[in-house]
C-alpha positions in Angstrom: 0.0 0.0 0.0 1.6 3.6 -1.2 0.1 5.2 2.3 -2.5 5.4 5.2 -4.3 8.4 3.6 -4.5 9.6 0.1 -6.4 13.0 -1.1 -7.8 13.6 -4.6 -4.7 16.9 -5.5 -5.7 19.6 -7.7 -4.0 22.5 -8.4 -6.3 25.4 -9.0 -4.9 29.5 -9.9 -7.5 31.1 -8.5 -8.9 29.1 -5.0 -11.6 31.9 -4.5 -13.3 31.7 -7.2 -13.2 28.0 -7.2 -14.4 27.3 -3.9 -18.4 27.9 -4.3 -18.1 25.2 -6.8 -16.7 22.6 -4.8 -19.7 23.6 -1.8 -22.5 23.5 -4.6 -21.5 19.9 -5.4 -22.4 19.0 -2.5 -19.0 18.6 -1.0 -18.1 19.8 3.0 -15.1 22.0 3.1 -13.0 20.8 6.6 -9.6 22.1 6.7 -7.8 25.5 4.6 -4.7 26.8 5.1 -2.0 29.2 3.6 1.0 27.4 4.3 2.8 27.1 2.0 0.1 28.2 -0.4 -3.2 28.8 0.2 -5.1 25.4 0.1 -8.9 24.2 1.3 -9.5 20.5 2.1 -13.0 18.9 0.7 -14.8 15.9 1.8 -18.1 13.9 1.2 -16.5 11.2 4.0 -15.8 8.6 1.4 -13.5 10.9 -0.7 -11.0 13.7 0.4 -10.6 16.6 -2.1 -7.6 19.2 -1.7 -7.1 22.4 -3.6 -3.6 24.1 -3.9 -3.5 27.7 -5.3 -0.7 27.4 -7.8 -0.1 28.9 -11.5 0.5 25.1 -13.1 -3.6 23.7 -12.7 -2.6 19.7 -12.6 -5.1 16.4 -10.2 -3.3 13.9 -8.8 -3.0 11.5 -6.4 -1.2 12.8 -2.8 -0.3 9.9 -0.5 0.8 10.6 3.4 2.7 7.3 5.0 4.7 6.8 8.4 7.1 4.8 6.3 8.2 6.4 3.1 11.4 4.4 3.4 9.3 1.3 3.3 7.6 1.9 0.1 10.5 2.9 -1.7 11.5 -0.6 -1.4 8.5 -2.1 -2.4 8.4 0.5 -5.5 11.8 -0.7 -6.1 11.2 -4.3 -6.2 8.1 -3.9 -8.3 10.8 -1.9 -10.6 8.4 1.3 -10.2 10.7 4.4 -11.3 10.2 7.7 -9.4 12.4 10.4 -7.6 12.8 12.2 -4.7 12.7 15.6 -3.2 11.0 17.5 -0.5 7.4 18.6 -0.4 6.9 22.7 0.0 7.3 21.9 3.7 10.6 20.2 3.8 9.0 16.6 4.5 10.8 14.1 2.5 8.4 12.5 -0.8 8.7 10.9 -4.0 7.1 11.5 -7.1 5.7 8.9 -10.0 4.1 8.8 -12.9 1.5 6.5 -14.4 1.9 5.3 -17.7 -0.5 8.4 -18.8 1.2 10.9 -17.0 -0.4 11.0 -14.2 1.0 12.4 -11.0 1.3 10.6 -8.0 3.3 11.8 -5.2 3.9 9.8 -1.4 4.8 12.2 1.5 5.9 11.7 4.8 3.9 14.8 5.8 2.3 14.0 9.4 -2.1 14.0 8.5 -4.6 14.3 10.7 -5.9 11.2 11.4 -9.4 12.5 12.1 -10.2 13.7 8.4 -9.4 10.0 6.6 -12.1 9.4 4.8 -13.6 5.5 4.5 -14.6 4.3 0.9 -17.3 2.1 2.9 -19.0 5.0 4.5 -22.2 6.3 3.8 -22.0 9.6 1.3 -22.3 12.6 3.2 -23.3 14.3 -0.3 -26.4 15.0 -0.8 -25.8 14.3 -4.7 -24.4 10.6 -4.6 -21.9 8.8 -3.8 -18.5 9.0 -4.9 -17.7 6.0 -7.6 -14.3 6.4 -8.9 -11.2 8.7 -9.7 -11.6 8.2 -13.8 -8.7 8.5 -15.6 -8.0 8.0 -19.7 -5.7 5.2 -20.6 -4.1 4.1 -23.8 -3.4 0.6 -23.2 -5.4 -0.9 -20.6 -3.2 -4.1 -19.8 -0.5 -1.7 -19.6 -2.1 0.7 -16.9 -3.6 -1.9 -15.0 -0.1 -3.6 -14.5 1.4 -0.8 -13.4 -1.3 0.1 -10.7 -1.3 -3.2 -9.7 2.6 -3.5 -8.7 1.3 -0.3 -6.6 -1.0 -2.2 -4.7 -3.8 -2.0 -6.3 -6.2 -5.3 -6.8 -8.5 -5.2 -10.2 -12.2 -5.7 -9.3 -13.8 -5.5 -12.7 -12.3 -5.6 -16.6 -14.9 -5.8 -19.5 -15.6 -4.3 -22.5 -18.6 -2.0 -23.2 -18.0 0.8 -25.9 -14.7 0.9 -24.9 -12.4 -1.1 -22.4 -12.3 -0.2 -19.0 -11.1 -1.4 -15.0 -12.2 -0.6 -11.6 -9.1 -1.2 -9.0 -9.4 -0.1 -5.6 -6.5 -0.5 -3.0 -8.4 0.4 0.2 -8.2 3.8 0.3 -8.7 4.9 -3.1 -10.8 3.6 -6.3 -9.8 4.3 -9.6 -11.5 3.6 -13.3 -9.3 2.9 -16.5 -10.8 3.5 -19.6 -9.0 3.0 -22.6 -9.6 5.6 -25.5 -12.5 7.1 -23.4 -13.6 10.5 -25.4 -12.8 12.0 -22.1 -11.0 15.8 -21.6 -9.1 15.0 -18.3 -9.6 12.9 -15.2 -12.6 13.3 -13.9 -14.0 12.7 -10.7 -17.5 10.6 -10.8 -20.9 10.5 -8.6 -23.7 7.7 -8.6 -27.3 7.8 -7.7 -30.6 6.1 -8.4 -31.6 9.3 -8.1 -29.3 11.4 -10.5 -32.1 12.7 -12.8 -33.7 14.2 -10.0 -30.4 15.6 -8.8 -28.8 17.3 -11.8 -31.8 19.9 -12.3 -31.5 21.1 -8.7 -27.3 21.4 -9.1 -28.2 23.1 -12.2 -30.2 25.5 -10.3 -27.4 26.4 -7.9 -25.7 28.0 -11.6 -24.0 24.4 -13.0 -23.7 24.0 -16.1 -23.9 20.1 -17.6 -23.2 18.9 -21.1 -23.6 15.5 -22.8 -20.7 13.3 -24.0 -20.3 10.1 -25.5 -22.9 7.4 -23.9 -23.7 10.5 -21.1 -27.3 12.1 -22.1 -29.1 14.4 -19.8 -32.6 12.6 -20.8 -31.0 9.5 -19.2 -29.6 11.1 -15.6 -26.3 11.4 -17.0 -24.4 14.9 -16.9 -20.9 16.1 -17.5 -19.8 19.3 -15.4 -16.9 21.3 -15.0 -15.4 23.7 -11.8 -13.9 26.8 -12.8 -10.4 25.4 -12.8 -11.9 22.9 -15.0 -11.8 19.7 -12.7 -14.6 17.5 -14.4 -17.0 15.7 -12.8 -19.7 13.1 -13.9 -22.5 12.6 -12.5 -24.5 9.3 -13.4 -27.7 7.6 -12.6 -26.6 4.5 -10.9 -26.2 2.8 -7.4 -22.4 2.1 -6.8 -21.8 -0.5 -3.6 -17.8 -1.4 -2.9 -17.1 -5.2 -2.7 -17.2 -6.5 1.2 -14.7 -8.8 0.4 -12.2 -5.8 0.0 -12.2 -4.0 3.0 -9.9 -6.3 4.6 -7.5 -3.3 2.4 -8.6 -0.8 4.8 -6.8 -2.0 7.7 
């Protein structure tokens, strides 16, 4: 396992104006900062959400462990490339990439143990529950191999329009989808009820579009926060596996 607590990272140039967005969602805003930038910490309880001021916009991954020497190893042994430095704060971390580009970076930053979301929690979003971290891939075999010598355990692989994954490793669940007609990662909500829910976000001043296989009619939307984080919003019920959260521990 890469860490004990993992945030959704996004760097956003202007937090301000960004912020309303995040609350409208439906997301809780628990922690905010200035040091070293100015930063606000988001949470529906199954998903942690944090925004860095910065002029480079970028989502990643952010993992905190106790034992960053410990999972160099591992990363090494798995034959996982990355490099190190220190975090804004002078805490020692390394950074890797996915096969995609993504960023994912491991700190030894001390958390707060009292903000670590569960994946198994009920949603405290009144909009759904939170589904996966979706990212664009293009080779699925590929991407899935390399999340899984981070840990990671595949739950699902098929083939609808286009090939996709679920993979979850406790603390985190992510969705591969290879040659999605997708703009970025996104970040992705499920309810039975979604087609209730999008006209009442859409009152609060969102603004959803339709994509590929995602049609308003249906419950489906596709939105976007003024830094231009996506997020999908789908009619569907989204339960994680019991016979995972052994990975929580």
């Amino acid at each position: 396992m890469l860490g004990k607590y993992v945030e959704i990272a996004r760097g956003v140039k202007d937090l301000d104006a960004t912020l309303p967005y995040y609350e409208k969602i439906g997301l809780k805003k628990i922690k905010e900062g200035s040091e070293p930038m100015k930063w606000a910490l988001f949470t529906d309880g199954r998903v942690n959400i944090k925004l860095f001021q910065m002029e480079n916009e970028f989502t990643g991954l952010m993992y905190y462990t106790d034992d960053l020497s410990g999972v160099k190893l591992n990363l090494k042994d798995a034959r996982v490339e990355f490099s190190e430095m220190k975090d804004p704060m002078g805490n020692d971390m390394i950074m890797l990439k996915d096969p995609d580009d993504l960023n994912i970076a491991i700190s030894e930053e001390p958390y707060d143990v009292d903000i670590v979301p569960d994946m198994y929690a009920e949603s405290k979003n009144p909009y759904g529950y939170f589904g996966e971290f979706s990212i664009t891939v293009k080779d699925l075999n590929k991407s899935i191999e390399f999340w899984e010598k981070l840990g990671y355990i595949t739950t699902m692989k098929m083939k609808m329009v286009f090939k996709f994954a679920i993979l979850l490793d406790g603390r985190m669940v992510i969705g591969l989808h290879q040659n999605a007609k997708q703009e970025t990662e996104a970040i992705t909500y499920f309810s039975p009820k979604m087609k209730e829910f999008i006209p009442k976000l859409q009152e609060k001043g969102l603004v959803f579009r339709e994509g590929p296989m995602v049609k308003l009619k249906k419950g489906n939307g596709i939105t976007s926060a003024p830094d231009g984080q996506v997020f999908f919003f789908f009619k569907g019920k989204v339960k994680m596996p019991e016979k995972y959260h052994y990975l929580i521990q």
